[in-house]
N, C-alpha and C positions, 0 to 999 in steps of 0.2 A: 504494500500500500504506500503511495505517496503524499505526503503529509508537506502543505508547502505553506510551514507554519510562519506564523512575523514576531515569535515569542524571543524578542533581543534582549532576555534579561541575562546578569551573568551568574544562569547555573551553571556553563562550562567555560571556564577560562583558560583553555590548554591546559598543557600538564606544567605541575610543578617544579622545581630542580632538584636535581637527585640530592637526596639529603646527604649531607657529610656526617660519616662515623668517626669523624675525629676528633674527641670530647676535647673542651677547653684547659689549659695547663692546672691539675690538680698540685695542693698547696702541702705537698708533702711533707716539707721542713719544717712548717707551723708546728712551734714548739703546745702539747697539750696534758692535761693531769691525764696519771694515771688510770685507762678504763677496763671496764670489768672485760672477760675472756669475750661473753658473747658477742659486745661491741667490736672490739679487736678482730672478732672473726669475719661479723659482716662489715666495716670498714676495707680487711684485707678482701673479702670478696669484690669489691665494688670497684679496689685499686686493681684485683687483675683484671677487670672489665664486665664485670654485670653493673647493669644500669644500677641506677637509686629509684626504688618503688616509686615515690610522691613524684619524683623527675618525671618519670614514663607517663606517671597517670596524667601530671602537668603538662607536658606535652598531648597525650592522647587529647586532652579535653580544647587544649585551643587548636589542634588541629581539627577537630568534632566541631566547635562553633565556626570557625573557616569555611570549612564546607557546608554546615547551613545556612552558612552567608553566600554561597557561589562565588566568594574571594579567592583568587590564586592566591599563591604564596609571595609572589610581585608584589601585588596589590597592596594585601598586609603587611609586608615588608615593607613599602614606602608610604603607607598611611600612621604604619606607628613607628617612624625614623629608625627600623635597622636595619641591616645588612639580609640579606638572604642566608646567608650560610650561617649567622646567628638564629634566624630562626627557624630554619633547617636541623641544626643543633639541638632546638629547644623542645620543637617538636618530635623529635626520637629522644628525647630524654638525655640529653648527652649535652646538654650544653647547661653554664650556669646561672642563671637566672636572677639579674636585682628586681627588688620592687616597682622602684622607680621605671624598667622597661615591661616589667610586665605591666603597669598604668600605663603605660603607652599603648601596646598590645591592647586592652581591654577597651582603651577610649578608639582605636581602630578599629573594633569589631563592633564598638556602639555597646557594650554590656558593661555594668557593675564590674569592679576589681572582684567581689568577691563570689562570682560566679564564674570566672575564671580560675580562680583559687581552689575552689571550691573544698576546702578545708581551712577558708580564713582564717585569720591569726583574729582574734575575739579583743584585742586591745583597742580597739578603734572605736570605742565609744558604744552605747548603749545599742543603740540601733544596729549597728556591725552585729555586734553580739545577738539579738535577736534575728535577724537576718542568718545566721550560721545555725541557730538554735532549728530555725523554719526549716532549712536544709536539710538538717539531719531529722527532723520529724517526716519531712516529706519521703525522703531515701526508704526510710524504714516501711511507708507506706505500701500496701497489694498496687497492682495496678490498675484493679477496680477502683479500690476505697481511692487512690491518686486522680482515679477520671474523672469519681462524684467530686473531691475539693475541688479540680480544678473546675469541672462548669458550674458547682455552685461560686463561684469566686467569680468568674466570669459573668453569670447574669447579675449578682447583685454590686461588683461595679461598673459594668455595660448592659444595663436592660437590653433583652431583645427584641424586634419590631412585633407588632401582631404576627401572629402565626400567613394569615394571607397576603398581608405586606411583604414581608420576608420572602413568600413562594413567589412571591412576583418577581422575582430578580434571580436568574440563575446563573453564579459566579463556578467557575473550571478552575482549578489549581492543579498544579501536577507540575512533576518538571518540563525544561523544555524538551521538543522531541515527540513529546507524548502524543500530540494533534491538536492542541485546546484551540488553537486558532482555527484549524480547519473545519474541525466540528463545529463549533463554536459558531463559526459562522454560516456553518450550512442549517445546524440545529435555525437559530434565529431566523434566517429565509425559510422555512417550515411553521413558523411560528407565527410570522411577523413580527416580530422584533425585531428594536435595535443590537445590532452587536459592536460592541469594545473595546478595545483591547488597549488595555489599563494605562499598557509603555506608553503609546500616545497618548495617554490623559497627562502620562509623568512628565514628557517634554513637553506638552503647552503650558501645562505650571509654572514649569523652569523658565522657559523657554529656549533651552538647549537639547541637543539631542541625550542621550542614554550616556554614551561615552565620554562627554564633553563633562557631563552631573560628574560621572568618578570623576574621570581624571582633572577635572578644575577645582572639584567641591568635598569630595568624598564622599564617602559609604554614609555619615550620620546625616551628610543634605541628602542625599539620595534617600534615606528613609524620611524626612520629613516631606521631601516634594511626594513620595509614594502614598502617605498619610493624606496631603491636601489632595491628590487627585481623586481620591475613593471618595474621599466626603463630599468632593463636589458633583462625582458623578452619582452618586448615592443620591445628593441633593435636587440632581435637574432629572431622572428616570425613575419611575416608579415602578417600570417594565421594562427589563433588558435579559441581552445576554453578555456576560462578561468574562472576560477572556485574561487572566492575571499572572505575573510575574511569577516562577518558578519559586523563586525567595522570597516572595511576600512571606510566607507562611513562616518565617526565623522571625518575624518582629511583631511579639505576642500583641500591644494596642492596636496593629491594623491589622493584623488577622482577625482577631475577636470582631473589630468591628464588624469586619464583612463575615464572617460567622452571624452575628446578630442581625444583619438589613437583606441577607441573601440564601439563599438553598443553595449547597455548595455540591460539587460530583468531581471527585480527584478523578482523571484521566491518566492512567499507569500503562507502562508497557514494560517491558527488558530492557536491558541497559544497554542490551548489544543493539536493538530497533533504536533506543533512546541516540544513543553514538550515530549511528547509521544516519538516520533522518539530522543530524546537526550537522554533518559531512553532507549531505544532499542540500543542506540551506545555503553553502557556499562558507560554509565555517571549517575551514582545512588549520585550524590550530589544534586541536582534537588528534592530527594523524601525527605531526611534530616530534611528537611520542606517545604511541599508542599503549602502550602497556601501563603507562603513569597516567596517563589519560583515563582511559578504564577502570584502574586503581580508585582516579578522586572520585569517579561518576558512581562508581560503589557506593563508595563512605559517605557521598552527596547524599544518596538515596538512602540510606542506610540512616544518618543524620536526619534527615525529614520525613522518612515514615511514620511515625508517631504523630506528625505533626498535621500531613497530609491525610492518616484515618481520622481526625477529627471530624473530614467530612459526614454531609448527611449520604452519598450515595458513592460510590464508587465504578469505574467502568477501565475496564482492563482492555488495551487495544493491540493487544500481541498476536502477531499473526492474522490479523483480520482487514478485511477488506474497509474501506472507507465507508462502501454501503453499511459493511456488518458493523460496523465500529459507530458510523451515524444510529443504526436502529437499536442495538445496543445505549444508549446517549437517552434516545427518545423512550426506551420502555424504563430507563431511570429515572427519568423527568415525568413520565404522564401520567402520573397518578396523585402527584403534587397538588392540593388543592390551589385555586386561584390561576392555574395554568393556561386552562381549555385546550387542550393539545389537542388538534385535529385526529379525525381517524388516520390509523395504520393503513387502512386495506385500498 
């Protein structure tokens, strides 16, 4: 199936750079007291080269918010002033890490220091401390009992629209690749509706294109112009179809909202159709290095699955024809009150 989507958000940013295993000069000489056998043992483990736990997990985690950003490692690198092969390092666990660059880091990815952390140091004042306290209650959480907090949290600081308001607006998230544009727009010509597509609401905000918002403004304007364009198109449609940004779904306020004003239907496929159809849009940074390529578009999806079943419906477009993939679309939407979706036959 040919999918000749216009979804120019960056869930794919090429591949990364091979990360460097060459951990930063360890401080050997540093004179220290006397420590007990077990420490002595895992210190000499770590000097003949096993990583340090917290290192790894601190690396895993911002490299995990990276790719729910659709941020290369470019990008991150020169939004929070360092070097690539610095956070290359950081992210395999092998490199040293101050405070002060990991606040860098975390103001580049737009998130709290201590969600980055996520074992905060609890000295930072009350609120830190409760904030770390929330964390570890949430952890401990099932991931049921996790689902009910998070949407009871969710309506009672974002009421949702009436239930028929809401049906009247159905929003596509998924990554790019998936079709949302294609469908998207063939769904709405079946409908009569408007259709979309959110990127264009982001540049007349701006008034720049997509690449112009990073690379002049950053990733925290890109998420504010992504905020005003929902509200405003929320504000002038009562009925549409909407066709959104791969990575909306990383920035909990504008996701929720269109959670609450819209009926959502994630559009998924494979990773290898997801790859494919971004190499057919004329996106040849993807082939640069295929295997690291592949890699993020895993960890991408992997990173926003949780976020993308939030949906009210789901439709999986692997292997299927655009017809089957459209009718597929319409038997997830037509039962939607407020719809009126024409007959099938």
């Amino acid at each position: 199936m040919h999918y000749m989507a216009a979804d120019r958000s960056d869930d794919l940013c090429g591949p990364s750079l091979p990360a460097s295993h060459q951990p930063f000069e360890n401080c050997h000489d540093m004179r220290r007291a006397p420590e007990d056998p077990a420490s002595s043992l895992d210190a000499d483990a770590r000097h003949a080269g096993e990583r340090d736990p917290y290192l790894t997990q601190l690396g895993e985690r911002i490299r995990s918010l990276r790719a729910a950003r659709g941020m290369s490692r470019k990008d991150l690198a020169r939004g929070a002033g360092v070097s690539e092969r610095y956070l290359a390092n950081l992210e395999t666990g092998t490199g040293n890490a101050s405070v002060l660059l990991l606040r860098q880091i975390a103001g580049a990815l737009d998130v709290p220091l201590p969600v980055v952390l996520a074992e905060a140091d609890q000295r930072n004042g009350s609120r830190g401390a409760e904030f770390g306290q929330l964390l570890q209650w949430l952890a401990q959480l099932s991931p049921a009992d996790f689902s009910r907090v998070r949407e009871a949290c969710r309506h009672a600081l974002a009421p949702s629209a009436p239930t028929d308001a809401r049906h009247r607006r159905i929003a596509l998230i998924g990554l790019r690749g998936a079709g949302k544009s294609t469908l998207g727009r063939a769904l709405a010509q079946t409908l009569d509706l408007p259709f979309i597509e959110l990127n264009g609401a982001i540049e007349q905000e701006a008034g720049a294109t997509l690449s112009e918002i990073h690379s002049l403004y950053g990733q925290a304007a890109y998420r504010r112009y992504e905020l005003r364009a929902l509200e405003r198109v929320l504000r002038e449609h009562d009925r549409l179809v909407l066709a959104t940004p791969g990575s909306l779904v990383s920035e909990p306020g504008t996701f929720n909202l269109l959670l609450a004003h819209c009926y959502t239907v994630w559009i998924k496929t494979s990773p290898e159709e997801h790859m494919a159809r971004v190499v057919a849009q004329g996106d040849m940074r993807p082939m640069q290095g295929n295997t690291e390529a592949m890699a993020d578009l895993r960890r991408i999806l992997q990173a926003r699955t949780p976020l993308y079943s939030r949906a009210d419906a789901s439709v999986d477009t692997s292997g299927r024809t655009l017809e089957e993939s459209l009718a597929a679309l319409r038997e997830a939407v037509e039962t939607v009150p407020g719809m009126g979706m024409p007959s099938l036959g």
